[in-house]
N, C-alpha and C positions, 0 to 999 in steps of 0.2 A: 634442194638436194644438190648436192656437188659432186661436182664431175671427176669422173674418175680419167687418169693418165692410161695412157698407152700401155704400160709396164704394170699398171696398177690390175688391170684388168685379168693376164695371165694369173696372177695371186689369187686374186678373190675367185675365182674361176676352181685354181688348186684346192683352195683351201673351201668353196661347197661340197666341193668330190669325195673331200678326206670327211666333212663334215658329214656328211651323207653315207658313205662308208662305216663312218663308226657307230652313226647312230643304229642301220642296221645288222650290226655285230652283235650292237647293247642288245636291240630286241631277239635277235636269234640267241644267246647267251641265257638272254631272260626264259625262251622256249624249253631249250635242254632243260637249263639248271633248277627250274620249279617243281618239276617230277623228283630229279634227284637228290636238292638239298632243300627246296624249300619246306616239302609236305612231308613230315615222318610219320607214320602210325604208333599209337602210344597202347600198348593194353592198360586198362585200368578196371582189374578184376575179369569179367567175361564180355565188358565190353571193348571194343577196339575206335580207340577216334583216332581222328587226323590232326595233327598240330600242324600249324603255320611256322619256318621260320625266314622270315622276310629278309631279316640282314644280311643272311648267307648271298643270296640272291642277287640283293642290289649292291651287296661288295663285289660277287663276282660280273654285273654287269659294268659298274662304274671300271674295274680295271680292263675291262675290255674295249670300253669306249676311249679310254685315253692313252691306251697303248694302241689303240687304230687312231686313234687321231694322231697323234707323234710320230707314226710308222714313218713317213718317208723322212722325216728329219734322223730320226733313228739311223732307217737303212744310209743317208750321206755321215754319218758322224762314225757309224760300222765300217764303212766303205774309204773313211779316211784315217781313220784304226792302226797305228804301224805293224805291222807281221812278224813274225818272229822266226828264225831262221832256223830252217834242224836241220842239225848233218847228218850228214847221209852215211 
């Protein structure tokens, strides 16, 4: 196993927090969004089923996990963003 630097250690440090962070975003994301997009109800004559649709689901978990994983590089690249001047 190799050792990690001085400098190295803040990083890996940041980057379990963010990793940890998104992943439960994904799972909270995954909580809402399966009531509302994943399960629809179909009539089919007098019966009524439930369809599945999963892709809704894991697309909107997958963009939530990687806009919380990117969040702080984001907010420094927003943050260095030039502003735009209104007169007044």
């Amino acid at each position: 196993m190799a050792t990690l630097t001085h400098s190295e250690v803040p990083v890996r440090a940041a980057l379990m927090h963010n990793l940890r962070d998104a992943v439960i975003a994904a799972v909270l994301t995954a909580l809402v969004t399966i009531p509302i997009f994943g399960l629809h109800l179909e009539r089919a004559g007098a019966r009524t089923v439930i369809v599945p649709h999963w892709s809704t689901v894991a697309w909107a978990c997958a963009l939530v996990f990687v806009v919380q994983l990117l969040r702080p590089w984001l907010a420094r690249a927003w943050a260095r963003a030039p502003r735009i001047q209104r007169r007044a």
